[in-house]
mmCIF file of the N, C-alpha and C atoms, coordinates in Angstrom:
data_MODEL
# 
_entry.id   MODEL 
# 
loop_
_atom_site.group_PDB 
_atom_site.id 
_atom_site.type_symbol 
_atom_site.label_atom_id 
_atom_site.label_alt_id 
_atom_site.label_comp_id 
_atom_site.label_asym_id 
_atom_site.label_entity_id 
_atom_site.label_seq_id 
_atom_site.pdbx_PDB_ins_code 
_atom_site.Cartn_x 
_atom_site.Cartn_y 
_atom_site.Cartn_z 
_atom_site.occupancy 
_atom_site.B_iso_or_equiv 
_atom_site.pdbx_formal_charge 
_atom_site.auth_seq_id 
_atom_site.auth_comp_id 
_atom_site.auth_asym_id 
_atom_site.auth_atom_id 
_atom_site.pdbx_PDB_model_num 
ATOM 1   N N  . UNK A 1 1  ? -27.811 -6.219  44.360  1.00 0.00 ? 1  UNK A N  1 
ATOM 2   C CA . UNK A 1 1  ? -28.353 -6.338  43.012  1.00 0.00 ? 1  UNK A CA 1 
ATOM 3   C C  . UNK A 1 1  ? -29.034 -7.700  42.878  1.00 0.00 ? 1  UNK A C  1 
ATOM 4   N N  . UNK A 1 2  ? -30.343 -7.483  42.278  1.00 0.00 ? 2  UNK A N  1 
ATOM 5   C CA . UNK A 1 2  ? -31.103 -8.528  42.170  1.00 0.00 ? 2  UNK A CA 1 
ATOM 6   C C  . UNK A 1 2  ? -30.737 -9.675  40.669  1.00 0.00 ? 2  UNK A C  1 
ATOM 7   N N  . UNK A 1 3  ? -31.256 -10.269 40.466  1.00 0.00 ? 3  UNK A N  1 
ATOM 8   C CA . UNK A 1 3  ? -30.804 -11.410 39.165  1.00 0.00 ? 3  UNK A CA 1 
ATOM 9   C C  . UNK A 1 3  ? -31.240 -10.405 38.025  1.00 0.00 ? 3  UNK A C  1 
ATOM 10  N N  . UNK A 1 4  ? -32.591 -10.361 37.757  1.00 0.00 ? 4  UNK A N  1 
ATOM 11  C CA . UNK A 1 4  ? -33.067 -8.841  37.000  1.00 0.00 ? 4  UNK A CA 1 
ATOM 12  C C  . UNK A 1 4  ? -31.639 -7.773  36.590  1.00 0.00 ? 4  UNK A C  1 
ATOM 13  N N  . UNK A 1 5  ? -31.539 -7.225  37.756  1.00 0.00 ? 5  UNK A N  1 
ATOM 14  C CA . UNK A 1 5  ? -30.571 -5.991  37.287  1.00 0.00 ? 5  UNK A CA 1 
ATOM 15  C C  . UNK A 1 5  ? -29.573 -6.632  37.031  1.00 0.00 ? 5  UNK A C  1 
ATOM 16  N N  . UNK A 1 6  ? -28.841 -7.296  36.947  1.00 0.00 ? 6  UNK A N  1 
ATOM 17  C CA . UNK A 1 6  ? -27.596 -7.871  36.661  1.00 0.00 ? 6  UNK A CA 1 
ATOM 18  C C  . UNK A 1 6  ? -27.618 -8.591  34.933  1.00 0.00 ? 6  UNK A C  1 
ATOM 19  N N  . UNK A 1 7  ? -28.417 -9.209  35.141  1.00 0.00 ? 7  UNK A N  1 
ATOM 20  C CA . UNK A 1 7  ? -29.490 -9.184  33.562  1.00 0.00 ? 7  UNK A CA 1 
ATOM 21  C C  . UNK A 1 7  ? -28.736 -7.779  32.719  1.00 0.00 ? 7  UNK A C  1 
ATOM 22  N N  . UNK A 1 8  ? -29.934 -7.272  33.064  1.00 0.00 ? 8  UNK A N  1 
ATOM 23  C CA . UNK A 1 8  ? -30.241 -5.947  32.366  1.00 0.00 ? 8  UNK A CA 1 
ATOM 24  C C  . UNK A 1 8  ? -28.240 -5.057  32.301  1.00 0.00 ? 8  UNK A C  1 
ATOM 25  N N  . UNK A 1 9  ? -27.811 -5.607  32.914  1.00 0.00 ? 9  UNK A N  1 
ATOM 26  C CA . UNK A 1 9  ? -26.536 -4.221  32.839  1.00 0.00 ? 9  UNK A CA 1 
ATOM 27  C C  . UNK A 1 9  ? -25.480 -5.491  31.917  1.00 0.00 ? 9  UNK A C  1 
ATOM 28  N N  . UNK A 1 10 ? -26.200 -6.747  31.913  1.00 0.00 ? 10 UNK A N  1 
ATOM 29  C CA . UNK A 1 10 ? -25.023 -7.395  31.164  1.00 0.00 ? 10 UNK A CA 1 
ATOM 30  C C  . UNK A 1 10 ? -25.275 -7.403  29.556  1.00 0.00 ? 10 UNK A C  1 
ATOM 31  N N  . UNK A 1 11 ? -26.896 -7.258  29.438  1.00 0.00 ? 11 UNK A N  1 
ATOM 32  C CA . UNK A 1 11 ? -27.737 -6.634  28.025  1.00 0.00 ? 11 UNK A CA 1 
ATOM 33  C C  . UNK A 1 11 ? -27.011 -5.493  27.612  1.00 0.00 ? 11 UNK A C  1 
ATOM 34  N N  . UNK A 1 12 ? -26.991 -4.594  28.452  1.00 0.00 ? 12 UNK A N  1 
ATOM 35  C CA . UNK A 1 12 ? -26.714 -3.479  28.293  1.00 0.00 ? 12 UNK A CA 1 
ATOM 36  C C  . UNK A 1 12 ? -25.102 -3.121  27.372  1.00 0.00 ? 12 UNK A C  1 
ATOM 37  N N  . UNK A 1 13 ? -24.503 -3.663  28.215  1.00 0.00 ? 13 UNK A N  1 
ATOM 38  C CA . UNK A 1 13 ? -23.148 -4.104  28.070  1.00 0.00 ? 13 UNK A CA 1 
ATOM 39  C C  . UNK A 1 13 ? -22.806 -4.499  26.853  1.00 0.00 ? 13 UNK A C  1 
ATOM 40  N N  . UNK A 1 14 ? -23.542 -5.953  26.126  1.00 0.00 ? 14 UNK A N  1 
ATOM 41  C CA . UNK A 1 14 ? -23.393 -6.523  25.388  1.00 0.00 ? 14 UNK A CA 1 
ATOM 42  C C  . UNK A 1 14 ? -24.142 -5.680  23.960  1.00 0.00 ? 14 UNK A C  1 
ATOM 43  N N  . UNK A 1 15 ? -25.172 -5.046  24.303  1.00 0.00 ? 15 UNK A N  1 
ATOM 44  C CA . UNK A 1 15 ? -25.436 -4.036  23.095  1.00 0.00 ? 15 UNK A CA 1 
ATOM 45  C C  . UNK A 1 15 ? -24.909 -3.137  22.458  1.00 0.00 ? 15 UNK A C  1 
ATOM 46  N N  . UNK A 1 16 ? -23.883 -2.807  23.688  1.00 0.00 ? 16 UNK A N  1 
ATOM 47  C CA . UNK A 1 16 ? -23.221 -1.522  23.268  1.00 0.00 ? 16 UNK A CA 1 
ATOM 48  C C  . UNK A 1 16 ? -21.973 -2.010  22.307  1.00 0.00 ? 16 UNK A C  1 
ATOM 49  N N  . UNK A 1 17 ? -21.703 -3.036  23.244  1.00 0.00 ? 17 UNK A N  1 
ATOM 50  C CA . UNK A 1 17 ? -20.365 -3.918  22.131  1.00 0.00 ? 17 UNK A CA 1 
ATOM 51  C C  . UNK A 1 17 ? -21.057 -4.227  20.757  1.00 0.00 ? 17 UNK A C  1 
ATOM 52  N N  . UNK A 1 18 ? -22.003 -4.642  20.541  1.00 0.00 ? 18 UNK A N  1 
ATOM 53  C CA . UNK A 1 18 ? -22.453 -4.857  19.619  1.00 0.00 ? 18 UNK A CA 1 
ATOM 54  C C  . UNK A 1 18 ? -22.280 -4.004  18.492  1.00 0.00 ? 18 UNK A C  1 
ATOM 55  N N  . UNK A 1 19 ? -23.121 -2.779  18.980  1.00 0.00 ? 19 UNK A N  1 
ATOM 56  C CA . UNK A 1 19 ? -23.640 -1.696  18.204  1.00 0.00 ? 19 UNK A CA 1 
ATOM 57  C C  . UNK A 1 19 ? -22.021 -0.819  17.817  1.00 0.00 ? 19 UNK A C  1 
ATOM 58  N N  . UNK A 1 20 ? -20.712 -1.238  18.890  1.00 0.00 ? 20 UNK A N  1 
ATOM 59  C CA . UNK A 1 20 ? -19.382 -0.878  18.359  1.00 0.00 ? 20 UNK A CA 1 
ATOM 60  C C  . UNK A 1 20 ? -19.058 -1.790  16.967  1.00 0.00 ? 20 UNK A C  1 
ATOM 61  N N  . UNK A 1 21 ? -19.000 -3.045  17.155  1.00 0.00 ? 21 UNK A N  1 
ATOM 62  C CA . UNK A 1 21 ? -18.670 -4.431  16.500  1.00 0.00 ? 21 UNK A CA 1 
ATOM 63  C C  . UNK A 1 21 ? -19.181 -3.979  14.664  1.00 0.00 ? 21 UNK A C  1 
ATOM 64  N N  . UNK A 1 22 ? -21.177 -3.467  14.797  1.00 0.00 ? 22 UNK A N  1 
ATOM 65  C CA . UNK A 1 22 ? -21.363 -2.772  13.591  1.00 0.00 ? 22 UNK A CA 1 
ATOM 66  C C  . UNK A 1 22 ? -20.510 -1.674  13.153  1.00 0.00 ? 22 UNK A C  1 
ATOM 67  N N  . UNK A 1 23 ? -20.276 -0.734  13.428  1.00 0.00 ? 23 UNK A N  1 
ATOM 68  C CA . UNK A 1 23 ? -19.842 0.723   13.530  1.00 0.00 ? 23 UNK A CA 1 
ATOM 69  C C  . UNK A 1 23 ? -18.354 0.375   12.636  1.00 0.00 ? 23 UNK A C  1 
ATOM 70  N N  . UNK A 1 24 ? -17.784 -0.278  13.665  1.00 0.00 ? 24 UNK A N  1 
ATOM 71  C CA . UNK A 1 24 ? -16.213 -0.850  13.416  1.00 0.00 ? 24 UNK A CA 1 
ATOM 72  C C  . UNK A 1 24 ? -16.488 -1.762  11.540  1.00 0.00 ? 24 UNK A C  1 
ATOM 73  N N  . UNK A 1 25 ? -17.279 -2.851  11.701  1.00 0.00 ? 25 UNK A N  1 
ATOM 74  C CA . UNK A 1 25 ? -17.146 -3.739  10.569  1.00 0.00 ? 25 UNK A CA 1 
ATOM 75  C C  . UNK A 1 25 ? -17.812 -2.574  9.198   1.00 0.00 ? 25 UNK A C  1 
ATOM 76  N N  . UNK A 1 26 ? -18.704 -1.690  9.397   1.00 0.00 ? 26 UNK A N  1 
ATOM 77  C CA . UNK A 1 26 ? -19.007 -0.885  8.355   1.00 0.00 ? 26 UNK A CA 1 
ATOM 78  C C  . UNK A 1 26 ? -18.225 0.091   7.774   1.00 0.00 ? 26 UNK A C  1 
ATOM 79  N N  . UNK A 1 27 ? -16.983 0.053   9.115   1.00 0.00 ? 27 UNK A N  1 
ATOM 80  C CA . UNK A 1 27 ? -15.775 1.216   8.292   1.00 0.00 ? 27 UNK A CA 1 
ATOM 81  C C  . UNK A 1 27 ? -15.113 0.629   8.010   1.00 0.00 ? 27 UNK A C  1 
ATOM 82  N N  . UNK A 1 28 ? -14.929 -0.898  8.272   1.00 0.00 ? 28 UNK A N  1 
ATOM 83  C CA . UNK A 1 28 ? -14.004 -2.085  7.388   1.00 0.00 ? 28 UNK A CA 1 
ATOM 84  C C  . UNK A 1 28 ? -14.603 -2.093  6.041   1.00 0.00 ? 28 UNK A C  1 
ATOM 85  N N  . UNK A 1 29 ? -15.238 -2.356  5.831   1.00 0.00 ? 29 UNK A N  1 
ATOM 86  C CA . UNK A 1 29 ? -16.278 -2.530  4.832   1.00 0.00 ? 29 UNK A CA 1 
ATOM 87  C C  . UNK A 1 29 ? -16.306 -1.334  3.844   1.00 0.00 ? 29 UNK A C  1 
ATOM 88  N N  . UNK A 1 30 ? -16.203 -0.006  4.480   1.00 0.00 ? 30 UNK A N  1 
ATOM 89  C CA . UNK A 1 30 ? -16.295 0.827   3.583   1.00 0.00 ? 30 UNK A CA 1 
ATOM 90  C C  . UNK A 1 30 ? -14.803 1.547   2.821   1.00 0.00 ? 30 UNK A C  1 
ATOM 91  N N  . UNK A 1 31 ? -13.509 0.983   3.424   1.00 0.00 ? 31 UNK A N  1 
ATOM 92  C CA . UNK A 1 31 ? -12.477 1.322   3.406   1.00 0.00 ? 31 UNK A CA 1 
ATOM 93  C C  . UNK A 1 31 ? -12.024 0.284   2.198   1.00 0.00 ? 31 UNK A C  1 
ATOM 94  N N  . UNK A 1 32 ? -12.442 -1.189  2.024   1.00 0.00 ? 32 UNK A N  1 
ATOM 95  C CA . UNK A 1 32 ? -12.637 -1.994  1.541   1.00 0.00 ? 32 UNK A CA 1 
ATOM 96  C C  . UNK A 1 32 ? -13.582 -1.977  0.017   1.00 0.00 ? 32 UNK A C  1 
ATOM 97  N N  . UNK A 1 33 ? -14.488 -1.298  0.403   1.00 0.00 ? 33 UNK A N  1 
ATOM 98  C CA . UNK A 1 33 ? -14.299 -0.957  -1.203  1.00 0.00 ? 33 UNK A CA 1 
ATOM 99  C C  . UNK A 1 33 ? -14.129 0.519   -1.753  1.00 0.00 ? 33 UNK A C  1 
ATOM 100 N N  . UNK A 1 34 ? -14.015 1.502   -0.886  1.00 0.00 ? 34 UNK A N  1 
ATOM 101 C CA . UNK A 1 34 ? -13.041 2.372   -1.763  1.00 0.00 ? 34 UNK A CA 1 
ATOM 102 C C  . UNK A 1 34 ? -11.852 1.862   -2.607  1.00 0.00 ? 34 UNK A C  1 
ATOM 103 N N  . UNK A 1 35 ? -10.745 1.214   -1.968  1.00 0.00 ? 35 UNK A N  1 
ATOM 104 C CA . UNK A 1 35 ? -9.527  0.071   -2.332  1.00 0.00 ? 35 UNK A CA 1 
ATOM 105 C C  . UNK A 1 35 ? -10.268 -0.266  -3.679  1.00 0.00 ? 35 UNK A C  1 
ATOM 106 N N  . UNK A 1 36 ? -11.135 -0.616  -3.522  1.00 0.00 ? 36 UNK A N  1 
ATOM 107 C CA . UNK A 1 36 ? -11.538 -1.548  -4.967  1.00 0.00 ? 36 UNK A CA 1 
ATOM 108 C C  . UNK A 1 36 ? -11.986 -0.558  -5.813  1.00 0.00 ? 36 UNK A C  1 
ATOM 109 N N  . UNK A 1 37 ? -12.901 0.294   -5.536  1.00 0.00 ? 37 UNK A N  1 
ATOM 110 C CA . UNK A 1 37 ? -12.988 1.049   -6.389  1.00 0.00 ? 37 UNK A CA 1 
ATOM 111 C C  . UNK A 1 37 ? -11.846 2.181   -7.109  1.00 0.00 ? 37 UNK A C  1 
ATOM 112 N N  . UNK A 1 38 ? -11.035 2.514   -5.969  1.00 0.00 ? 38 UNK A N  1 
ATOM 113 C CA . UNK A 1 38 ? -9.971  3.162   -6.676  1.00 0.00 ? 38 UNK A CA 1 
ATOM 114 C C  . UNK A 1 38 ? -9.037  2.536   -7.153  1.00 0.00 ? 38 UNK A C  1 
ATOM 115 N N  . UNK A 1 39 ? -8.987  1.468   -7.396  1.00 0.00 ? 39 UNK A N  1 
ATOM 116 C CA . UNK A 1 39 ? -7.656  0.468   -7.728  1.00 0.00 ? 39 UNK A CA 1 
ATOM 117 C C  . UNK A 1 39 ? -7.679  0.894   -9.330  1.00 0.00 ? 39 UNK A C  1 
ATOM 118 N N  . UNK A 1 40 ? -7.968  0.616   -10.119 1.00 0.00 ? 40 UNK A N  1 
ATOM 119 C CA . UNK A 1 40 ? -8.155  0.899   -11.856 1.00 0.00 ? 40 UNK A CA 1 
ATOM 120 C C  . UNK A 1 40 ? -7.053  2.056   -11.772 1.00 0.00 ? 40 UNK A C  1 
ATOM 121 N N  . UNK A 1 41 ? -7.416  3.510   -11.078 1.00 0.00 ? 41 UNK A N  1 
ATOM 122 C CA . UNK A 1 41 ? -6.604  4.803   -11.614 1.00 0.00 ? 41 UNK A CA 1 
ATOM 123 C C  . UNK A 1 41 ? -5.511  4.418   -10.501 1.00 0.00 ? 41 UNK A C  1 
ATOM 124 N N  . UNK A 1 42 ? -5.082  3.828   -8.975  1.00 0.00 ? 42 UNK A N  1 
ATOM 125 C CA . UNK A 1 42 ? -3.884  3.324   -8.576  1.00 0.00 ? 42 UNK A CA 1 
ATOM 126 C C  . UNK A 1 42 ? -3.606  2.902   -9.982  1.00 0.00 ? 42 UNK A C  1 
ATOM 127 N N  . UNK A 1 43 ? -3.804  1.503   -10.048 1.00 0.00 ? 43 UNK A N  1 
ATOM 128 C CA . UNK A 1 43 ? -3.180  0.895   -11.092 1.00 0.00 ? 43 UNK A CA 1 
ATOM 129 C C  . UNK A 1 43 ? -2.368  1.663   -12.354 1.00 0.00 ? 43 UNK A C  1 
ATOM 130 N N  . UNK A 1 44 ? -3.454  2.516   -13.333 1.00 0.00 ? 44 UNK A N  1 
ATOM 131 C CA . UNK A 1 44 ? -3.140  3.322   -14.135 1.00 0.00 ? 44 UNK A CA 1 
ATOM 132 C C  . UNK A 1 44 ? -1.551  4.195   -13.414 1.00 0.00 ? 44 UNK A C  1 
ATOM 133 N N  . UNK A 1 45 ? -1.539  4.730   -12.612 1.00 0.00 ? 45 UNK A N  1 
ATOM 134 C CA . UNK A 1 45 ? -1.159  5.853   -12.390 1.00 0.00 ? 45 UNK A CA 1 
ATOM 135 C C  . UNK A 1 45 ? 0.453   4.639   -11.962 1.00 0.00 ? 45 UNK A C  1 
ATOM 136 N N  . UNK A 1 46 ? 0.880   4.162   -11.424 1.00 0.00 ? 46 UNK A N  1 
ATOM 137 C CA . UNK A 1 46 ? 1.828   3.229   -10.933 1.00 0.00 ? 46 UNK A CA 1 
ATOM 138 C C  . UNK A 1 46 ? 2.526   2.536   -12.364 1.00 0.00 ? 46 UNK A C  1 
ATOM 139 N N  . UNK A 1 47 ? 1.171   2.079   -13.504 1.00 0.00 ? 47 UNK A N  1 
ATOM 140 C CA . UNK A 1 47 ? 1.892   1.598   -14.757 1.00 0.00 ? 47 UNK A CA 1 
ATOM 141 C C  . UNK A 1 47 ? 2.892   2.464   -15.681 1.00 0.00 ? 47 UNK A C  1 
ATOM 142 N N  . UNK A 1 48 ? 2.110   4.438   -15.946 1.00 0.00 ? 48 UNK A N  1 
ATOM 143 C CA . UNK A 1 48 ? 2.440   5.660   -16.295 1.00 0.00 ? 48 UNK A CA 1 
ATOM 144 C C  . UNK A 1 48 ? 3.782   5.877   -15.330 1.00 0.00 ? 48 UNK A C  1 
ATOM 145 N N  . UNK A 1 49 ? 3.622   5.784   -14.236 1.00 0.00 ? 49 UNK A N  1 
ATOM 146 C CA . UNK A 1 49 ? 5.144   6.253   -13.381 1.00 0.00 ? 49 UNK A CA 1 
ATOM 147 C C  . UNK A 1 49 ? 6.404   5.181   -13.772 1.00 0.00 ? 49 UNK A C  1 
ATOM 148 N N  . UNK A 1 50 ? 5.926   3.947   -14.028 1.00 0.00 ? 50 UNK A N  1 
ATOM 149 C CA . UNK A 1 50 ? 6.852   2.881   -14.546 1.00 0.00 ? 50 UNK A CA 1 
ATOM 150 C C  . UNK A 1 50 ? 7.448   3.357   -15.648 1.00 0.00 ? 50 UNK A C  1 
ATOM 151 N N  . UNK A 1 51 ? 6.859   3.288   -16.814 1.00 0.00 ? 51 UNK A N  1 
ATOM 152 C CA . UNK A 1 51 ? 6.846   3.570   -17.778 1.00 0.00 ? 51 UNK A CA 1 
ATOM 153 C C  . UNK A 1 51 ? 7.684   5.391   -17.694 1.00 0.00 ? 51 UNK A C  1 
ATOM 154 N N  . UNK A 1 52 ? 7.570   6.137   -17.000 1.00 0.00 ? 52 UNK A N  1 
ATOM 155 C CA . UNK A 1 52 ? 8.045   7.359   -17.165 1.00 0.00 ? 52 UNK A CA 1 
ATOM 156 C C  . UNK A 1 52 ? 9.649   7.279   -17.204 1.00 0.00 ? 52 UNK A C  1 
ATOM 157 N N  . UNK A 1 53 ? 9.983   6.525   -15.805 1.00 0.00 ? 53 UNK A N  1 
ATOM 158 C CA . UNK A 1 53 ? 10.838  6.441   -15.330 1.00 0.00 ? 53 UNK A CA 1 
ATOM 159 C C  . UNK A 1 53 ? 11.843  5.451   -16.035 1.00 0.00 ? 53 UNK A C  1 
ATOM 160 N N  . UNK A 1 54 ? 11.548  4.154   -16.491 1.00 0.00 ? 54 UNK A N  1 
ATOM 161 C CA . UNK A 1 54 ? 12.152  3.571   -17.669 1.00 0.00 ? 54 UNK A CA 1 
ATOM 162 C C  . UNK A 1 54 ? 12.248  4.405   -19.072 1.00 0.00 ? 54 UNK A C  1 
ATOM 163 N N  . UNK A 1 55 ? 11.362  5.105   -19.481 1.00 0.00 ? 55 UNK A N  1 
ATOM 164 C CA . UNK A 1 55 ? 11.942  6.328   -20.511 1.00 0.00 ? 55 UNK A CA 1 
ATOM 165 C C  . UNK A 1 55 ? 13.244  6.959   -20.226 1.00 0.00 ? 55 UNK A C  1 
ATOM 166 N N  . UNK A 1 56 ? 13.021  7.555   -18.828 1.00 0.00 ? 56 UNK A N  1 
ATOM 167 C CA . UNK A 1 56 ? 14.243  8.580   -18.380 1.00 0.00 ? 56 UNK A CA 1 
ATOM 168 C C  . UNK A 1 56 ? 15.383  7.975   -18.659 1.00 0.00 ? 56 UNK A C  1 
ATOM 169 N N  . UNK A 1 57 ? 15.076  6.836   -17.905 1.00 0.00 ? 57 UNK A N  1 
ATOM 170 C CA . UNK A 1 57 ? 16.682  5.804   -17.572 1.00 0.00 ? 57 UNK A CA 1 
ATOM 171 C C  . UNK A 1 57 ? 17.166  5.581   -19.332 1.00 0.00 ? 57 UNK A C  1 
ATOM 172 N N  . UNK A 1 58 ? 16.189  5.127   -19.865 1.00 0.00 ? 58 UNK A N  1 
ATOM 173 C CA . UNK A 1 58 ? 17.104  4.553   -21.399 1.00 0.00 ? 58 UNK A CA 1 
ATOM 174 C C  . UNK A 1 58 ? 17.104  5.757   -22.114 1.00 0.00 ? 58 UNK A C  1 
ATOM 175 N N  . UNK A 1 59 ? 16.852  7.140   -21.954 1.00 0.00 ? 59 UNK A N  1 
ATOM 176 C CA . UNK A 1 59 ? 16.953  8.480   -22.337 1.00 0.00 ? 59 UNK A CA 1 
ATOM 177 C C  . UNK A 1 59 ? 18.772  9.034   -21.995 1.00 0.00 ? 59 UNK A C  1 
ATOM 178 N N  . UNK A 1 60 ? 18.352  8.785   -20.750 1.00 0.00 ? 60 UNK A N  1 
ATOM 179 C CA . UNK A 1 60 ? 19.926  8.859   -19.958 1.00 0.00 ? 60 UNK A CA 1 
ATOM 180 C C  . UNK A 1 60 ? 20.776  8.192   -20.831 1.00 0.00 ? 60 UNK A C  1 
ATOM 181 N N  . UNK A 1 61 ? 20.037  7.052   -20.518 1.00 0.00 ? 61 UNK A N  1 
ATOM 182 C CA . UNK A 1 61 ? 21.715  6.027   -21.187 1.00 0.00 ? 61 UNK A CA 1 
ATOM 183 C C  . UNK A 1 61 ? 21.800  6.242   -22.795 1.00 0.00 ? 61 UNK A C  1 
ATOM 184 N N  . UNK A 1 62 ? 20.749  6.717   -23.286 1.00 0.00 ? 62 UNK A N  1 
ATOM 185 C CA . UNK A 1 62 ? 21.551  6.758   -25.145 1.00 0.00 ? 62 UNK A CA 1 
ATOM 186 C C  . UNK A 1 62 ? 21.869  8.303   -25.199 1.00 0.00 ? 62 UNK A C  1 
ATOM 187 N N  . UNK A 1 63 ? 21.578  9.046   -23.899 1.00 0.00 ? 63 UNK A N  1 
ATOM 188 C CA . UNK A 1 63 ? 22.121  10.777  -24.381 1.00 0.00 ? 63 UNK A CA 1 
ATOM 189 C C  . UNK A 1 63 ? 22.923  11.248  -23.646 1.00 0.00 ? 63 UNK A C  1 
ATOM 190 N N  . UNK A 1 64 ? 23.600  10.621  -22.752 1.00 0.00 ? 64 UNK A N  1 
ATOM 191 C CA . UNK A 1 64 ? 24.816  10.895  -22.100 1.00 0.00 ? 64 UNK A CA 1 
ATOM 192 C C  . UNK A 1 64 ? 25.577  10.514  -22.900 1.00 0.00 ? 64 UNK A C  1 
ATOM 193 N N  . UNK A 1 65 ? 25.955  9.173   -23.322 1.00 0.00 ? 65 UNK A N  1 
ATOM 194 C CA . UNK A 1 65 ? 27.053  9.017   -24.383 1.00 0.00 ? 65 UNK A CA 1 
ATOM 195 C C  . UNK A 1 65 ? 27.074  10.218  -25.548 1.00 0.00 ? 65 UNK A C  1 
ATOM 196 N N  . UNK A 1 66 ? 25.938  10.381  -26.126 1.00 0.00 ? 66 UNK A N  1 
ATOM 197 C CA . UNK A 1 66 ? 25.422  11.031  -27.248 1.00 0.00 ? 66 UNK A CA 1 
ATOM 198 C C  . UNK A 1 66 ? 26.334  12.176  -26.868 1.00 0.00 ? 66 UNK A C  1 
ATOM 199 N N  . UNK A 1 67 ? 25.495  13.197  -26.153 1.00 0.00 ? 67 UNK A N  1 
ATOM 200 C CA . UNK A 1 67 ? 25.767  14.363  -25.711 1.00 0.00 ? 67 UNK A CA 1 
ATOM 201 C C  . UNK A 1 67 ? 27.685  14.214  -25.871 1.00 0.00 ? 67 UNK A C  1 
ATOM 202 N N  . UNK A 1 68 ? 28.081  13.172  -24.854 1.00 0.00 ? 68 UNK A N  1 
ATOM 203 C CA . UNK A 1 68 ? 29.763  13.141  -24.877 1.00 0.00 ? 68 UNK A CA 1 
ATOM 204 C C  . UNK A 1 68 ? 30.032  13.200  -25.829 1.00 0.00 ? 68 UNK A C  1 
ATOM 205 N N  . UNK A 1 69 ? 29.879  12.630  -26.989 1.00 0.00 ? 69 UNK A N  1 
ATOM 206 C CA . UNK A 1 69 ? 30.484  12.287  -28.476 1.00 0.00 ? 69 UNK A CA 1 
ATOM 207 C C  . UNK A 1 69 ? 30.386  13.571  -28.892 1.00 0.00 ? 69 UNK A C  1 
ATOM 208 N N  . UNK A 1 70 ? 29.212  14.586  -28.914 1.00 0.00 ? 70 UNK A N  1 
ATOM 209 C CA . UNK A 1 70 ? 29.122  15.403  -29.492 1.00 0.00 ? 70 UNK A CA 1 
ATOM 210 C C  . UNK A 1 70 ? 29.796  16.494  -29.557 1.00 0.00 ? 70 UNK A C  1 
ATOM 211 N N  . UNK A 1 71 ? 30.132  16.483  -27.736 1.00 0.00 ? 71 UNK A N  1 
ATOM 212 C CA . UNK A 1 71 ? 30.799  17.600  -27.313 1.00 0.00 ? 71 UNK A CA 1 
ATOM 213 C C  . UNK A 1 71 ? 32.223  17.310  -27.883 1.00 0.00 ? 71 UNK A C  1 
ATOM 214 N N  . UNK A 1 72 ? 32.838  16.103  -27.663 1.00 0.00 ? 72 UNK A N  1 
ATOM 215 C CA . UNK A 1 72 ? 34.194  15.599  -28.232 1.00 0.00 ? 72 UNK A CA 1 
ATOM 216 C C  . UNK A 1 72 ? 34.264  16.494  -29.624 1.00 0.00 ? 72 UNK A C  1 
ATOM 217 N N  . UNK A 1 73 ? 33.429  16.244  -30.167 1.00 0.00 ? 73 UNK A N  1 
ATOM 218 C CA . UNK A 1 73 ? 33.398  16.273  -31.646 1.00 0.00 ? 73 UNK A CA 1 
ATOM 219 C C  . UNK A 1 73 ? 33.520  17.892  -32.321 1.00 0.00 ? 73 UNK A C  1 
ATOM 220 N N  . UNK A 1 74 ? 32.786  18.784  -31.495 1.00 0.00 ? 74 UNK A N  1 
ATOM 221 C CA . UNK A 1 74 ? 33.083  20.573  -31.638 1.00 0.00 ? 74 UNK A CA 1 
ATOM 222 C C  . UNK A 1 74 ? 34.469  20.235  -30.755 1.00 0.00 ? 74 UNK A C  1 
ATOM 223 N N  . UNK A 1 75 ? 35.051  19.655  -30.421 1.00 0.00 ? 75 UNK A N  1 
ATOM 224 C CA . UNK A 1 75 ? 36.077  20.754  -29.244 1.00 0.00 ? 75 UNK A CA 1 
ATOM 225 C C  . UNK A 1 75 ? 37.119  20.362  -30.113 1.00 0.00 ? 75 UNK A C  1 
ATOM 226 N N  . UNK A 1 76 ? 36.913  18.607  -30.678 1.00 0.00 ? 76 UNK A N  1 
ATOM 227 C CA . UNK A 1 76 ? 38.072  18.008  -31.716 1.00 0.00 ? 76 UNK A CA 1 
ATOM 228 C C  . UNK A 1 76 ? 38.238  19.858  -33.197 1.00 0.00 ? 76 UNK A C  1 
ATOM 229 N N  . UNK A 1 77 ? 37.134  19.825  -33.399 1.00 0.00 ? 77 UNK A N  1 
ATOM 230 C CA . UNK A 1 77 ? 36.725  21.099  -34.682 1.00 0.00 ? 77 UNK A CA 1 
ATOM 231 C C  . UNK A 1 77 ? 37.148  22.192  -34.591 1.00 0.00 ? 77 UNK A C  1 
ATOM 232 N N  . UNK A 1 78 ? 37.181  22.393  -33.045 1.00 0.00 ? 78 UNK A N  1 
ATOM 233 C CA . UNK A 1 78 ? 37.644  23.692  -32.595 1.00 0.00 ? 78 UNK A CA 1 
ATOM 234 C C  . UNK A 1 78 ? 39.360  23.349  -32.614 1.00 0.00 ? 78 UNK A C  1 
ATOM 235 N N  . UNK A 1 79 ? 39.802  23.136  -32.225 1.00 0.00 ? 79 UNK A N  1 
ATOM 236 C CA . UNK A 1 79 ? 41.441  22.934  -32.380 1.00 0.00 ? 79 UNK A CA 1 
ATOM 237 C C  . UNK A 1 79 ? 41.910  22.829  -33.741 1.00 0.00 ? 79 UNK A C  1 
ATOM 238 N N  . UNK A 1 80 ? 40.990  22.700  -34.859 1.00 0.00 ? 80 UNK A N  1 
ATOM 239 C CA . UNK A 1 80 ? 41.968  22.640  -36.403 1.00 0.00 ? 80 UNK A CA 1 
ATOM 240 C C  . UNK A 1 80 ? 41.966  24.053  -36.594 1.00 0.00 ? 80 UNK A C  1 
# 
């Protein structure tokens, strides 16, 4: 192999990396702002599940007692 071809296959070489290097950074890039663009309804949707789930919990905790008292309260009614 002459200086020429050795040239040419290290061009070669180096283009192809290249033309990966684009390929690669444009699906960084594009993954990158999907993320951004979908972040608002993430966001939304993570604040709504918070919020659901703290309902449940302080739902739980004032209607379990509730519910107990209540039931106490027919079964006390039922025995007179």
């Amino acid at each position: 192999m002459d200086l020429v071809n050795i040239f040419y296959a290290v061009a070669v070489v180096l283009m192809i990396l290249w033309i990966a290097f684009l390929i690669f950074g444009i699906a960084i890039l594009w993954k990158i702002y999907d993320t951004i663009k979908n972040a608002p309804a993430r966001i939304e949707e993570k604040v709504s599940e918070f919020a659901q789930s703290k309902v449940a919990s302080v739902a739980a905790a004032v209607g379990i007692p509730l519910i107990t008292m209540i039931v106490k309260k027919i079964k006390e009614r039922g025995k007179k």
